[in-house]
C-alpha positions in Angstrom: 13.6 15.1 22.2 15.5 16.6 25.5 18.0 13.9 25.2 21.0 13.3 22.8 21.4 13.5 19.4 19.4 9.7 18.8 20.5 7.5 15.6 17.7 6.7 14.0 17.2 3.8 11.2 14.7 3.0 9.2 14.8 0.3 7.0 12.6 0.9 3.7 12.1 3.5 1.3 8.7 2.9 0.6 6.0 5.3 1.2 5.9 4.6 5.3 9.8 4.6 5.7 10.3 8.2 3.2 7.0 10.0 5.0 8.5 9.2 8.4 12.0 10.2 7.4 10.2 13.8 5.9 8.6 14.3 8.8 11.4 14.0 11.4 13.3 16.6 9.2 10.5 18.6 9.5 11.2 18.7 13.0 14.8 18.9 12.6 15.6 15.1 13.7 18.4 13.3 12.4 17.6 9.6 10.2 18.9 7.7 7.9 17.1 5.1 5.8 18.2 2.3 3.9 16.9 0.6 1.2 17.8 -2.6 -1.1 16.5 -1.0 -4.4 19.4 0.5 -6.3 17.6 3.9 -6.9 14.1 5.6 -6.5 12.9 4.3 -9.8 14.9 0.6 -9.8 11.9 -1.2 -10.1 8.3 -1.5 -11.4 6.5 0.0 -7.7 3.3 -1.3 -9.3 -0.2 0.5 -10.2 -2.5 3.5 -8.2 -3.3 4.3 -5.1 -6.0 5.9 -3.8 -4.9 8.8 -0.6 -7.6 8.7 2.0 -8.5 12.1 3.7 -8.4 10.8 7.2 -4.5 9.0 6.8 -2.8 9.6 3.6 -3.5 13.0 3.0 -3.4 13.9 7.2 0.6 12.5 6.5 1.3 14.4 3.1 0.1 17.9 4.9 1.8 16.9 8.0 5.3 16.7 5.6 4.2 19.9 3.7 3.1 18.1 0.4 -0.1 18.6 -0.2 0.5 21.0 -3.0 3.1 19.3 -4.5 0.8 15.9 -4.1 -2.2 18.1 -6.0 0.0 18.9 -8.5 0.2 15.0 -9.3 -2.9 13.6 -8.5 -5.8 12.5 -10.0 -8.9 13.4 -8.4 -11.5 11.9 -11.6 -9.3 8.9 -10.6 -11.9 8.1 -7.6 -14.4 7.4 -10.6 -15.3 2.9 -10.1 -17.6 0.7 -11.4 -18.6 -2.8 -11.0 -19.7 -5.2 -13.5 -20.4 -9.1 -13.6 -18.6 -11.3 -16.5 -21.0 -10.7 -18.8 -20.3 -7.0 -18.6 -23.2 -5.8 -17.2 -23.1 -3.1 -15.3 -23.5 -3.4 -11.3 -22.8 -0.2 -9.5 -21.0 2.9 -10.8 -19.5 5.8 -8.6 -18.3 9.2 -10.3 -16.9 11.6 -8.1 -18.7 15.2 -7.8 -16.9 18.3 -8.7 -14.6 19.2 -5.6 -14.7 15.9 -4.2 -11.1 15.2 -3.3 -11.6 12.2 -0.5 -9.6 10.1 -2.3 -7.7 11.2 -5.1 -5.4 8.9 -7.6 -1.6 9.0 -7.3 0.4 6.5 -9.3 2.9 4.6 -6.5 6.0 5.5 -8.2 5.2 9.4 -8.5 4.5 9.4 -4.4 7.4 7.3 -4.1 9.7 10.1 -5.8 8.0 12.9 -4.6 8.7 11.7 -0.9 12.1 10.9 -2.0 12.7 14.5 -3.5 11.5 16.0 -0.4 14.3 14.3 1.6 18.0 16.1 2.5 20.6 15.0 0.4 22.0 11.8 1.4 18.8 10.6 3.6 18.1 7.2 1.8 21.1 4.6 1.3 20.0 2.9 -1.8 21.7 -0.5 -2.4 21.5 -1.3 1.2 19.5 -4.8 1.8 19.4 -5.7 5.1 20.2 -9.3 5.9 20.9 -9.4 9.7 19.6 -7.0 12.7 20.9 -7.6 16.2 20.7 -6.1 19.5 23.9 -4.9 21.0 22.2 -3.7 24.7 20.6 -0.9 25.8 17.9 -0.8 23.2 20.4 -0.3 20.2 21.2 -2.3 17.8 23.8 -3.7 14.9 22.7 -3.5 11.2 24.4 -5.8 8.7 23.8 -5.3 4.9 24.0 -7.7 1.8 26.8 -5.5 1.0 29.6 -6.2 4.0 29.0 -2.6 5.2 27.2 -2.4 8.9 25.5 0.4 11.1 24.2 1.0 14.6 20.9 2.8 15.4 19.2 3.4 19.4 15.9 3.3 17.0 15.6 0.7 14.1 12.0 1.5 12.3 11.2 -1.5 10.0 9.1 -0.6 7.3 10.3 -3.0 5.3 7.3 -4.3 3.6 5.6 -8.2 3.9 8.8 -10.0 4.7 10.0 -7.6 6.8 13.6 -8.8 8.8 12.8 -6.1 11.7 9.6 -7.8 12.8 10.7 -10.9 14.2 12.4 -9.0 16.8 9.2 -7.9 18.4 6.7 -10.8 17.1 6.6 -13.9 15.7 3.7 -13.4 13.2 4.7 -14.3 9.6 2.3 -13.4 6.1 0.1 -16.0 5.2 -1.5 -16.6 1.6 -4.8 -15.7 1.6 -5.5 -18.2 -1.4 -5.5 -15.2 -4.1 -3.3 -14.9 -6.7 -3.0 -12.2 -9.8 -1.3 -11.1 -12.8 -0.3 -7.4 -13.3 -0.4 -6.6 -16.9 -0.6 -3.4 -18.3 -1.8 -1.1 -21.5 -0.3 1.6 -23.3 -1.3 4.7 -25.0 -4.6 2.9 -23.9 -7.1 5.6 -25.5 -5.1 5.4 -29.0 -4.0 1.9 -29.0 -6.9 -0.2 -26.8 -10.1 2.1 -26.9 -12.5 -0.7 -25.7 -10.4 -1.0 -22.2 -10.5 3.1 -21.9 -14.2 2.7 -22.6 -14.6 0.0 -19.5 -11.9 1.7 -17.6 -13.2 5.1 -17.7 -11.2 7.5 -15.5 -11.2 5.2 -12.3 -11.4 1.7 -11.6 -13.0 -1.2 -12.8 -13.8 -4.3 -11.0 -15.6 -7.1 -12.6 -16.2 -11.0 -11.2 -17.4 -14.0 -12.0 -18.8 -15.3 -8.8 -16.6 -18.2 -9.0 -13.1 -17.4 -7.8 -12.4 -15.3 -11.1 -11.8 -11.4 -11.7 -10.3 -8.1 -13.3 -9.3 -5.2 -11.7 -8.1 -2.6 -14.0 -6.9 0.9 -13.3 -6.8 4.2 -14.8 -3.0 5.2 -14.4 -1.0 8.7 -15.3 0.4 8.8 -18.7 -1.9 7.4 -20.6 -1.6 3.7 -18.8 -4.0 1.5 -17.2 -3.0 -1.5 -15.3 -4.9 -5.3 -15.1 -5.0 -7.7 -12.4 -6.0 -10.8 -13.3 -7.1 -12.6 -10.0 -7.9 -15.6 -9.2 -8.5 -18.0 -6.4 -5.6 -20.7 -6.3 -2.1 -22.1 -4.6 0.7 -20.3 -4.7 2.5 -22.8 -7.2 -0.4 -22.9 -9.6 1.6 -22.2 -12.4 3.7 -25.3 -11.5 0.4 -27.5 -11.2 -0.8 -26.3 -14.8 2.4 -26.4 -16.5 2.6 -22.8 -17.0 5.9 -21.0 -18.1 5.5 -17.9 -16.2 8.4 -16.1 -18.0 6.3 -17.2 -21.3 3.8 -14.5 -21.6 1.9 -16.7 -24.9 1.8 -19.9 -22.5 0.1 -17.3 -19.7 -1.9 -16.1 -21.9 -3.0 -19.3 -23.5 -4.1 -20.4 -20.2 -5.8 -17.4 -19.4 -7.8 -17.5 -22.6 -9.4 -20.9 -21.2 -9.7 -20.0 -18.0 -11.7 -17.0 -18.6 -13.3 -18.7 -21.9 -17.0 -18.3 -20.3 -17.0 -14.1 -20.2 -17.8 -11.7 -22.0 -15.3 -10.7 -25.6 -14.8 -6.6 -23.9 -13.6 -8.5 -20.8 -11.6 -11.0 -22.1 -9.9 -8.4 -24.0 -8.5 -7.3 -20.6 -7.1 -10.8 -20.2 -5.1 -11.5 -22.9 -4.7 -8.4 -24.8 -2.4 -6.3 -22.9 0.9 -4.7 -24.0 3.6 -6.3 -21.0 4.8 -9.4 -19.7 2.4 -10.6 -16.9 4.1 -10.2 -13.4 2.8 -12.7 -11.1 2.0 -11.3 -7.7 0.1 -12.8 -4.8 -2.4 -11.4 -1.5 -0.8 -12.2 1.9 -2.0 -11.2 5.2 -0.5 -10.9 8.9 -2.8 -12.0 11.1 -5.3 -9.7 12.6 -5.6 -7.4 14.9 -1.7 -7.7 15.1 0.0 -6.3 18.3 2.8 -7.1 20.0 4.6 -6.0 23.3 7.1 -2.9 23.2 10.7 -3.9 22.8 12.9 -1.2 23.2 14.6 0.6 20.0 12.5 -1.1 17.6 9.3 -0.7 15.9 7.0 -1.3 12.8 5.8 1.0 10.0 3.3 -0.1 7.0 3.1 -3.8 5.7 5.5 -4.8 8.7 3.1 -4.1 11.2 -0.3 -4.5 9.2 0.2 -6.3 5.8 -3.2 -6.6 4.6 -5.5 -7.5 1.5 -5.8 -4.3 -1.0 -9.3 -4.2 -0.8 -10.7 -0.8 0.5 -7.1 0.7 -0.5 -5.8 1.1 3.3 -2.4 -0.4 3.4 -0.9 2.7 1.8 -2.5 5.0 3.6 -2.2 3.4 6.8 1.8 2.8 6.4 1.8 7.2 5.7 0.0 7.8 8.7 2.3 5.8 10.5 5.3 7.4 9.4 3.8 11.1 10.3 2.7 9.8 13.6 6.2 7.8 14.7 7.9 11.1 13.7 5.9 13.3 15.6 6.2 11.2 18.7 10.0 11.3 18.0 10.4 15.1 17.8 7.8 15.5 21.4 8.5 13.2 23.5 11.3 12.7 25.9 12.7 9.8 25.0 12.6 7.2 22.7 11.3 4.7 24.6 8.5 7.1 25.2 7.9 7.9 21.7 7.8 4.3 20.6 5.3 4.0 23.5 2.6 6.3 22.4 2.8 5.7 18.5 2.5 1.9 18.5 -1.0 1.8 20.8 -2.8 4.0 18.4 -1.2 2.1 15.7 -2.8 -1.1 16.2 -5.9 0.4 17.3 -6.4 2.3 13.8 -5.4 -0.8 12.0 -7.0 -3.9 13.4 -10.2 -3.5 12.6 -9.7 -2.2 8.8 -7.1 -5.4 8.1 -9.0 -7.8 9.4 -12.2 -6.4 7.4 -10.0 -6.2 4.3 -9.0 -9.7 4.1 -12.7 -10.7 4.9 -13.4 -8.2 1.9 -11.0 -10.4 -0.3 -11.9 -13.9 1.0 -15.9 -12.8 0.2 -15.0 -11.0 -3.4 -13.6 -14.6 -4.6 -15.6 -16.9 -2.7 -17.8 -18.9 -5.1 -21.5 -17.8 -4.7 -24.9 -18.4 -6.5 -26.2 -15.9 -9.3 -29.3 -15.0 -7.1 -27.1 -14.0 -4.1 -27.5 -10.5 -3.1 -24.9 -8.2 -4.8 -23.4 -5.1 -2.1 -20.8 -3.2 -3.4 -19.5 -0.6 -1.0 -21.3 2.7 -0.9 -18.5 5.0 -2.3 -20.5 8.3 -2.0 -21.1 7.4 1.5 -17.2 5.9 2.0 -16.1 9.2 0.7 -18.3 11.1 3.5 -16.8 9.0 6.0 -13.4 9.5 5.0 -13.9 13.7 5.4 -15.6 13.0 8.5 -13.0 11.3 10.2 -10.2 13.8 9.2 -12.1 16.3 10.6 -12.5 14.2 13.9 -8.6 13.1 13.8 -7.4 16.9 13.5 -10.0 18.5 16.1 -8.5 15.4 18.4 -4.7 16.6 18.1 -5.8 19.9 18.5 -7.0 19.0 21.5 -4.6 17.4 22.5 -2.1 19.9 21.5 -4.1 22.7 23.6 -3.9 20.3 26.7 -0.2 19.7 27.2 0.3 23.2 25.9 
């Protein structure tokens, strides 16, 4: 940037918020972000992701990470399978040797490493924002749970599904997409539970019932693998069945009868697992999402795209982001300007993939007849595609690079 030192902000020490924070100290740009988690590792950050070639892993070599990424991930991870409810196998996918398209990470070792890459001092922890206000001039006033307050000429809200920077350039909210799931998880899962390592394997498993119902489980670092138990139903359905959320034998008893008509190996996955349940739901912003430029402000992640998890985007998306925000920081003149060119190609790369994702989701539970046709995605060719389009998105910035150059 030619023009002074800018306060930047970004709210959220997720992976969007930490990637674009890395990558504008990579360029020797000042931010700060602020976060309501107490430390790096405050909370459960949930199960695996998957990083993409032509997003997540384009932002982890644009912050200089990829090596220290390898030395986490799980590339055997990409392994999946699909099976009906009577266990019967559908469709499985095992990775060849030096396929690396999508490798496994667990969220809270990317969360860390990102952290760890940061200057001293970067993130705020403890900080939730409750109040963001313009103060004129495309700045504006930051007030925190905690009394303290801050001013920024760039507030980056990658704050996640309820995020308290997006209403100042859209009124979209979240909406429930009519799916709801339990996280449970197993440990020391190839000692202790070596019928869900068998039906895990190294990857994924997904397995439904054609009728609203399913398991997702996921091979996780350390010897864990994590279960979602979806299904399709309100948000208070615990309230309508009576069910003591906080009372993992009540959630379990009414597990046991709602999955009652599959297989023993699956139901296993059900009710057998080590945790508490943790009761999470799938929302959605509506999409394509865009929204008109409002000066010193703009969307990262989940605050610009939430989506539905299927096809494993969101993550990836919300890194690319970051990298891409930063970069158009550090080279352009202005904010303004920067702000201007990230947020086009923004919604352009996520429309189309959220609004496919949720019509993944809404498809995966809807209640269908045994004889309908069964199409899982094509991983092999997913993974192709995934190589092919890195290749594509660096030759353009090269490109691109060579013409203002």
């Amino acid at each position: 940037m030619t023009s002074s030192t800018p306060r930047i902000a970004v709210i959220g020490a997720g992976p969007a918020g930490l990637m674009c924070a890395r990558v504008l100290q990579g360029h020797g740009v000042g931010v700060t972000v602020y976060d309501a988690d107490a430390a790096v590792d405050a909370r459960d950050p949930g199960g695996t992701l998957d990083m993409h070639a032509d997003s997540g892993r384009i932002a982890l070599e644009d912050a200089g990470l990829l090596d220290a990424f390898a030395a986490l991930a799980r590339p055997e991870g990409q392994a999946k399978s699909r099976r009906d409810h009577h266990g019967t196998v559908l469709a499985q996918f095992t990775p060849a040797p030096g396929d690396e398209a999508a490798p496994e990470i667990d969220r809270g070792q990317l969360r860390r490493l990102l952290a760890d890459h940061l200057r001293p001092g970067t993130v705020r922890w403890g900080r939730r924002l409750v109040r963001v206000s313009p103060v004129g001039d495309g700045a504006h006033r930051l007030e925190f749970a905690d009394g303290t307050t801050a001013e920024a000429d760039l507030v980056v809200g990658a704050d996640g599904a309820w995020s308290k920077v997006r209403p100042l350039v859209t009124d979209a909210v979240p909406h429930h997409l009519g799916v709801c799931f339990l996280d449970a998880r197993f440990d020391d899962v190839d000692t202790r539970h070596p019928g869900v390592a068998e039906i895990v394997g190294d990857g994924h498993m997904f397995a439904n019932d054609n009728d609203g119902r399913a398991v997702i489980v996921q091979r996780n670092s350390d010897g864990v693998v994590r279960g979602y138990i979806a299904f399709r139903a309100p948000l208070d359905w615990h309230e309508q069945a009576g069910v003591d959320l906080t009372d993992r034998h009540a959630v379990r008893a009414f597990l046991a009868a709602e999955y009652a008509h599959w297989a023993d190996p699956l139901r296993a996955l059900v009710t057998g697992n080590d945790s508490d349940y943790v009761p999470r739901a799938f929302h959605a912003l509506p999409a394509p999402l865009t929204w008109q430029h409002v000066p010193g402000v703009t969307l990262l992640g989940d605050a610009a795209h939430l989506m539905a998890p299927f096809g494993g985007h969101g993550a990836n998306l919300a890194l690319l982001d970051g990298a891409e925000l930063a970069h158009a920081v550090a080279e352009e003149p202005t904010l303004d300007k920067a702000v201007a060119r990230y947020e086009p190609h923004m919604f352009a790369r996520s429309g189309n993939l959220a609004a496919d994702a949720n019509q993944a989701l809404t498809r995966f539970f809807a209640t269908t007849t045994p004889d309908a046709p069964h199409l899982p995605p094509d991983h092999a060719e997913e993974h192709r595609r995934y190589v092919a389009r890195a290749a594509e998105y660096r030759a353009r910035r090269a490109e691109t690079a060579h013409t203002e150059g």
